[in-house]
N, C-alpha and C positions, 0 to 999 in steps of 0.2 A: 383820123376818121371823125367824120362829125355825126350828129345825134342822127339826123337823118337814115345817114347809111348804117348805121349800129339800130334804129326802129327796124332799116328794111331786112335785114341779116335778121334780127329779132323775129319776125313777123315770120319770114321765110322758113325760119328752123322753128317756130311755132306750127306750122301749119302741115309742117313734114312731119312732126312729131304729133299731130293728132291726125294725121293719115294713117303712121303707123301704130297709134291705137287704134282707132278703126280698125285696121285688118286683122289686129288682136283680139277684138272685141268676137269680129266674125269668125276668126278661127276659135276661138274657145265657144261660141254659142255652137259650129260646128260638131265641134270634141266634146259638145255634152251633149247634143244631140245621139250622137255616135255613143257614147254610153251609154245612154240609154237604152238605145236600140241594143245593143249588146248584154244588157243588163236582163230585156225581156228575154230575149234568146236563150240566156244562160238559163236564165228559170224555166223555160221550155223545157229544155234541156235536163235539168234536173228532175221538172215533172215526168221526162218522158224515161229517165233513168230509172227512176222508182217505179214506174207501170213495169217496166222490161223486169227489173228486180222482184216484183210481187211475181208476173208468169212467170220467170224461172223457179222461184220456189214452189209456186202450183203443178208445174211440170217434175219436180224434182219430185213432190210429194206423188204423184202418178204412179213417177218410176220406183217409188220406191216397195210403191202396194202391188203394181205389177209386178215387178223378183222377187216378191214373196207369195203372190197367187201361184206363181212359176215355180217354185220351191214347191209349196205344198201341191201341185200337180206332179211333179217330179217323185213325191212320195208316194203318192196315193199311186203311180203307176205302178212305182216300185214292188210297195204292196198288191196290186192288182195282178201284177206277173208272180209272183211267190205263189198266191192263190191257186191261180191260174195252173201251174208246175205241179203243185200239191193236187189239184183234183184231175190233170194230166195224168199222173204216177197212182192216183188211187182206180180211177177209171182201168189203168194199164194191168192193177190190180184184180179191179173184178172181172176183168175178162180173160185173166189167167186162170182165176178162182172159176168161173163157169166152162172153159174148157176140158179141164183137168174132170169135171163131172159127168 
């Protein structure tokens, strides 16, 4: 082989081998592209996880003062029916006591 043909073999597999940097060059500016984009996203993402995270605690805190207004409605009726029975049975009383007169 002479020099010639060993330049053009040279040259040739020179020129393959900065083509396929080039298309490495593109795929990695691609693939950080693509990161990036992914990168916002994620953060989106986690902003929009922590919003979801704060209303359900505000909601959880809701529920929790409503089963307790619930609770003390649930007493006060309780108590309101006792009442209720007691001046039932004393009324049932005085209209024995004015009979009987």
């Amino acid at each position: 082989m002479d020099i010639r043909s060993k330049l053009g073999a040279s040259k040739e597999e020179f020129e393959k081998l900065e083509k396929e940097k080039q298309k490495l060059k593109e795929k990695q500016e691609k693939s950080s592209k693509e990161i990036t984009t992914m990168q916002k996203e994620m953060s989106k993402l986690t902003e929009e996880v922590k919003k979801l995270k704060l209303e359900s605690e505000e909601k959880n805190k809701k529920i929790e003062t409503a089963e307790a207004h619930v609770v003390a409605l649930q007493k006060q009726a309780a108590e309101l029916l006792l009442e209720y029975d007691r001046l039932l049975e004393e009324n049932q009383n005085l209209q024995t006591q004015a009979f009987r007169r």
